[in-house]
MITIMAR-206896 format. One record per residue (C-alpha): residue in three letters; z, y, x. Coordinates in steps of 0.001 Angstrom, whole numbers, padded with zeros to 6 digits, always signed. Example, Ala and Ser with C-alpha at 12.3 -4.5 7.8 and 13.67 -1.06 7.14 Angstrom:
ALA+007800-004500+012300/SER+007140-001060+013670/
//
This chain:
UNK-045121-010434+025862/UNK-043936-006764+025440/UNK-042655-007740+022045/UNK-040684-010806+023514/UNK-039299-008842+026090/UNK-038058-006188+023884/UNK-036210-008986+021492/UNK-034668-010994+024756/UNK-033296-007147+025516/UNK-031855-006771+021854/UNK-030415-009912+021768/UNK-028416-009741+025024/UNK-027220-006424+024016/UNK-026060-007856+020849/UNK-024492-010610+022879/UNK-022839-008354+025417/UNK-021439-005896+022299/UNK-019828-008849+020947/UNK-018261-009945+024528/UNK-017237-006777+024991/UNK-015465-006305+021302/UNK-013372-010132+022219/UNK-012289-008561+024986/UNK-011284-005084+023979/UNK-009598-006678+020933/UNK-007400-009302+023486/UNK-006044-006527+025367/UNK-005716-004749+023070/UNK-003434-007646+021764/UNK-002007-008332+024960/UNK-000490-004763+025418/UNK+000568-004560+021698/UNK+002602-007515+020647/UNK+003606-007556+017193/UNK+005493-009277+014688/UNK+003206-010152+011692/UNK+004799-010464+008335/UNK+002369-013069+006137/UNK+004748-014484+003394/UNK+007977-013275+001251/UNK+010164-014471-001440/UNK+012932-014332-003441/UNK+014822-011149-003808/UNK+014797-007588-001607/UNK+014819-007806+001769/UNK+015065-004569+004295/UNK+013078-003593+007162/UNK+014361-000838+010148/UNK+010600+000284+011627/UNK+011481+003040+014506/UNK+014267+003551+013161/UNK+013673+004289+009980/UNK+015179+002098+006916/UNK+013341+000640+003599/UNK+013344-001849+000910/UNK+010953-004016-000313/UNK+009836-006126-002956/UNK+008148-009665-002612/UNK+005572-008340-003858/UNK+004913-005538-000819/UNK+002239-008009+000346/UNK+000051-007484-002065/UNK-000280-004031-001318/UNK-000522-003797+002280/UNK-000180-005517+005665/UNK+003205-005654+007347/UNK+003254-005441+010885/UNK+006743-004723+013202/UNK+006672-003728+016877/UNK+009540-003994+019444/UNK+012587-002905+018372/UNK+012107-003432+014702/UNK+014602-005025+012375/UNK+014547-007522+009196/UNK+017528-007625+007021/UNK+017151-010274+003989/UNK+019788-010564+001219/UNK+020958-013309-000909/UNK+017849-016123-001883/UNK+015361-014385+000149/UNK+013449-015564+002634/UNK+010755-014426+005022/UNK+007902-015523+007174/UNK+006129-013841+010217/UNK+004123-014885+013130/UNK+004680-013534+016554/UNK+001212-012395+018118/UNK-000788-013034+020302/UNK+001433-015928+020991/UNK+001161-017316+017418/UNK+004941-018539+017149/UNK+006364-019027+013477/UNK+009748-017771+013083/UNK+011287-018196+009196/UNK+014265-015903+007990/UNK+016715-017336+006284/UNK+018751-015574+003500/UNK+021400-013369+004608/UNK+020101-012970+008061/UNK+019881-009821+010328/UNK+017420-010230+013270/UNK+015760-007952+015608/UNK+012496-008429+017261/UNK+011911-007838+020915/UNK+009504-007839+023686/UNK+010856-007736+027055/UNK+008144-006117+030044/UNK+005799-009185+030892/UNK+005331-009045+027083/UNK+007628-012389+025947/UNK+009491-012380+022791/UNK+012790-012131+022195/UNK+015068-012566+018970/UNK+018088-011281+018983/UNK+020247-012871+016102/UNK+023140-010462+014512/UNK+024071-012879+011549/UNK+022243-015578+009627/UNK+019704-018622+010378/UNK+016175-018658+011404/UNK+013885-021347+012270/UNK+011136-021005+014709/UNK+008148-023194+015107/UNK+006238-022487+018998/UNK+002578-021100+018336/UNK-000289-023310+019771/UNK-000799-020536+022108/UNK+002883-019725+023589/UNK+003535-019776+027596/UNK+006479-021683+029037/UNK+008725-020451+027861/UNK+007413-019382+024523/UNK+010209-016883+023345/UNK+014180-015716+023781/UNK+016517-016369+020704/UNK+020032-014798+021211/UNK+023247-014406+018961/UNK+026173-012624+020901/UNK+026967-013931+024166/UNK+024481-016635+023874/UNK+021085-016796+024942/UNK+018103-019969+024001/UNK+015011-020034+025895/UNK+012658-021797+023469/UNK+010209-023739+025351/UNK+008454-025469+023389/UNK+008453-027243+019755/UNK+010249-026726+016357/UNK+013775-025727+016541/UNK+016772-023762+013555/UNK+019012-021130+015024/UNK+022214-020656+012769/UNK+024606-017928+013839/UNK+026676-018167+010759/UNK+030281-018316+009516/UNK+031067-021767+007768/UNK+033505-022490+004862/UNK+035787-024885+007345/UNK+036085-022137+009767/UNK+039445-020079+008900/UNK+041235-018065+010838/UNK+043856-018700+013339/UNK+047450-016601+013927/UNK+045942-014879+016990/UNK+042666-013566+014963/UNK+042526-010687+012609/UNK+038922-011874+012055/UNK+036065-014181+012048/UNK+033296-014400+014646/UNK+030246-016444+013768/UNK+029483-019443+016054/UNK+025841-020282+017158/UNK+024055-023565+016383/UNK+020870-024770+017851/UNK+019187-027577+016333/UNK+016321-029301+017641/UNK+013890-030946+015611/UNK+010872-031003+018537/UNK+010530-030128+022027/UNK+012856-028735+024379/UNK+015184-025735+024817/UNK+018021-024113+027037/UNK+020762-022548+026635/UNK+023047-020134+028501/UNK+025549-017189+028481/UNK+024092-014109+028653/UNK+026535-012122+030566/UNK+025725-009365+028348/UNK+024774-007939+025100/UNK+022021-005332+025402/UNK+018496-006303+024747/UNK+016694-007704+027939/UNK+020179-009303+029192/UNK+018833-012968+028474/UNK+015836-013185+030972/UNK+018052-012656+034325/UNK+020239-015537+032735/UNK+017926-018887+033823/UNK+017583-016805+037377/UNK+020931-017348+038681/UNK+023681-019858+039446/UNK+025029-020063+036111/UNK+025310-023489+034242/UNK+022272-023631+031776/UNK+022521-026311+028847/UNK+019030-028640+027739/UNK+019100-028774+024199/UNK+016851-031584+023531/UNK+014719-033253+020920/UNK+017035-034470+018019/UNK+020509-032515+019202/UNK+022367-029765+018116/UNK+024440-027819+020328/UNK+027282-025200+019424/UNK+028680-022920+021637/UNK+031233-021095+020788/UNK+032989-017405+022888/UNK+036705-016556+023253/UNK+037799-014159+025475/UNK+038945-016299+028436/UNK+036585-020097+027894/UNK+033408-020483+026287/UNK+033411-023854+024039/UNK+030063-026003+024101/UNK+029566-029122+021901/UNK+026678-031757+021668/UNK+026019-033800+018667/UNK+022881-035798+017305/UNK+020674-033329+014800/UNK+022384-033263+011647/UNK+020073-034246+008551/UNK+021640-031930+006514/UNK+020116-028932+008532/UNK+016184-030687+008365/UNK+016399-031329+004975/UNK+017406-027654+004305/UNK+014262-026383+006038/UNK+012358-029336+004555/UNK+013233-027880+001170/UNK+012403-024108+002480/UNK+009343-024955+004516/UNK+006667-022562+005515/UNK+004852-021855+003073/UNK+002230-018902+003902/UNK-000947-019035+005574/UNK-000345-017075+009131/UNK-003118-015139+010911/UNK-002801-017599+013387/UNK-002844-021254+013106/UNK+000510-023062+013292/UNK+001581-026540+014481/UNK+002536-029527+011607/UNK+005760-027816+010127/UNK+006741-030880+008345/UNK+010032-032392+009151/UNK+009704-036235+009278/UNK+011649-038362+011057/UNK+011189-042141+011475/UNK+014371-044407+011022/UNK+015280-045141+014722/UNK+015708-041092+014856/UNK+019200-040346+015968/UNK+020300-038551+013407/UNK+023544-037560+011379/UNK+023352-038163+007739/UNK+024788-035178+006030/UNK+025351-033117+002793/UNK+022155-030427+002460/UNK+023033-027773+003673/UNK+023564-024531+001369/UNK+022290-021263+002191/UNK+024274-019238+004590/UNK+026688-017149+003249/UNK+027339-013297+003720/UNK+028588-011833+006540/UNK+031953-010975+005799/UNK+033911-007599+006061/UNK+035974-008212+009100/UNK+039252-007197+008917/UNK+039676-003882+010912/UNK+040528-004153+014699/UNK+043384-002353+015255/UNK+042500-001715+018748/UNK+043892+000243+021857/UNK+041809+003528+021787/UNK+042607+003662+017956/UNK+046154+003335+018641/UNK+045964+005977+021832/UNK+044411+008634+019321/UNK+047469+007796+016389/UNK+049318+008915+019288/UNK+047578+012100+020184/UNK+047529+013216+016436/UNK+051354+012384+016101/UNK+052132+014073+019597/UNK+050164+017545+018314/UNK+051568+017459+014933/UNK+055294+016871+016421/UNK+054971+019205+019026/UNK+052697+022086+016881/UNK+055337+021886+014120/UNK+058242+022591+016595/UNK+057066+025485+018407/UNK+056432+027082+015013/UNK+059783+026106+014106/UNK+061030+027680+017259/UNK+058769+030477+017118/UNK+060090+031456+013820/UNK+063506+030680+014546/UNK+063488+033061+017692/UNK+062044+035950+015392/UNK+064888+035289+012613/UNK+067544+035777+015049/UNK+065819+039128+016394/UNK+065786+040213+013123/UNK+069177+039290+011867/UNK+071119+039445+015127/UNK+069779+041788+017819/UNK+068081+044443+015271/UNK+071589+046618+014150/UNK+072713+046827+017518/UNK+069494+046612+020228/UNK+066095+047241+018405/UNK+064475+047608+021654/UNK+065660+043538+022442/UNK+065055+042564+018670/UNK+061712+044063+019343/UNK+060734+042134+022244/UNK+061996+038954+021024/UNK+060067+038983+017879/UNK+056821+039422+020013/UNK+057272+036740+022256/UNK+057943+034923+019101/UNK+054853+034555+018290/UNK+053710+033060+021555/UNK+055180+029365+020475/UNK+053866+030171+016506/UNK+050589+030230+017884/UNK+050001+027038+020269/UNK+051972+025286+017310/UNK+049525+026312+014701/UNK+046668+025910+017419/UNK+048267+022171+017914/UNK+048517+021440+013991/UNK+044962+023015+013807/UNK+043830+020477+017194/UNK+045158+017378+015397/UNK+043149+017416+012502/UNK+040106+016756+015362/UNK+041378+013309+015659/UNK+040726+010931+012728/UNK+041722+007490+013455/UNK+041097+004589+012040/UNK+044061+002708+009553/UNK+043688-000839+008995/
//
């Protein structure tokens, strides 16, 4: 009986070492969200980790694990393309070439994606609250609730621009294969502006199951347009699925839809292109310091022209017949040569920009 005892004992410690690891491990996941990277291909692609820049090769998985915490940033160039999993939440999210994204996590732990240029698609893990994450490019903001959805924030070929623009902005595209979304203005551009956004009385846009919506940002109107999903956009990701096996399992990624689906037929679409160079913007504190340098130059040359005209005429003039005045006029002479060259000397501080 002594025997039996002892193995019930072993067994429940056993038991309760195991409990205790599931549980440490969960927090321990809870309070450490991370960004998973589990598949790469094509070309280079760049990752900022605290701050710190590097490139890879496809091949970095091989090697070692890649894991990115809040904050971090993915960069991929031309015909490369990405895959990571969002945990503990276990929500795909596929890079695009020629995207920029950053990955954040707000206080309560949920996601968010902020967007500078490019297309991603996200897919919401079997394990994601309501909502599951925060996409945002600019001065919009998606809350992702729940299902399979591409986020394009992209300039296209048509768009050109117009006699009031010295350059390009990219315009944001959600498209909605599955599930449900929203979308709203964020009223700002820092990271942690979106949450606040579904929380107050401004308008907030459904993006439902088969729709894409644009939204577009000028200075004084903000331009929204709904259209059914455009084919074009499913059978690009159809043709750049997921194709990595994620820590985590994912939901069907396969983009079927059956004929009654309303859909747009469309061209496939091609990858997204560059970000372009923007023209520089000649803006208002650029011009104010043009004006500052050109004020100090003007104003340093003349006093030293002054300066050294004064002293020429002490020299020439008052010397034969009053050195005492000559004397005095040379040394205050050199009070205007001085804040001249000090003003010459100041201007060279202020470097702006020339378009």
């Amino acid at each position: 009986m002594q025997f039996k005892g002892n193995r019930i004992n072993r067994f429940a410690g056993i038991l309760w070492f195991f409990i205790m690891a599931v549980a440490v491990t969960g927090a321990v996941a809870q309070e450490n969200p991370a960004g998973r990277i589990f598949y790469v291909d094509g070309s280079e692609f760049t990752l900022i980790i605290e701050g710190h820049q590097e490139i890879y090769g496809p091949g970095v998985l091989n090697v070692s694990e890649m894991s990115l915490g809040n904050g971090d940033m993915i960069r991929t160039g031309p015909n490369s393309f990405l895959e990571l999993q969002l945990l503990p939440d276990g929500t795909g999210i596929k890079i695009a070439e020629n995207t920029s994204v950053q990955l954040t996590w707000q206080e309560d732990g949920l996601p968010e994606i902020v967007v500078s240029y490019g297309r991603i698609r996200v897919v919401v893990g079997l394990q994601a609250r309501d909502p599951a994450l925060y996409v945002r490019a600019e001065n919009g903001v998606i809350g992702v609730r729940k299902g399979d959805l591409c986020f394009d924030y992209v300039i296209s070929e048509k768009d050109s621009p117009n006699d009031e623009e010295e350059f390009l902005k990219p315009k944001l595209h959600v498209y909605n294969f599955r599930g449900f979304s929203e979308m709203a203005l964020s009223g700002g551009t820092g990271t942690g502006a979106s949450l606040p956004v579904f929380q107050n009385d401004r308008p907030v846009i459904p993006v439902n199951e088969r729709e894409s919506v644009s939204l577009e940002v000028n200075a004084s109107l903000a331009l929204i347009e709904r259209k059914p999903l455009d084919m074009g956009v499913a059978e690009y990701w159809s043709l750049h699925n997921f194709r990595g096996t994620p820590p985590l399992p994912l939901p069907d990624t396969s983009l079927v839809f059956d004929a009654a689906a309303p859909v747009v037929t469309a061209a496939p679409q091609t990858q997204p292109a560059a970000a372009p160079e923007p023209k520089y913007d000649f803006t208002a504190s650029q011009r104010r310091l043009t004006q500052i340098k050109n004020a100090l130059i003007i104003s340093g040359l003349t006093l030293t022209a002054a300066g050294i005209t004064a002293q020429a005429i002490g020299y020439a003039v008052l010397s034969p017949n009053n050195p005492a005045s000559a004397r005095t006029q040379v040394n205050f002479g050199f009070i205007p040569i001085g804040i001249g060259i000090s003003a010459v000397i100041a201007s060279l501080f202020f470097n702006p920009a020339f378009p």
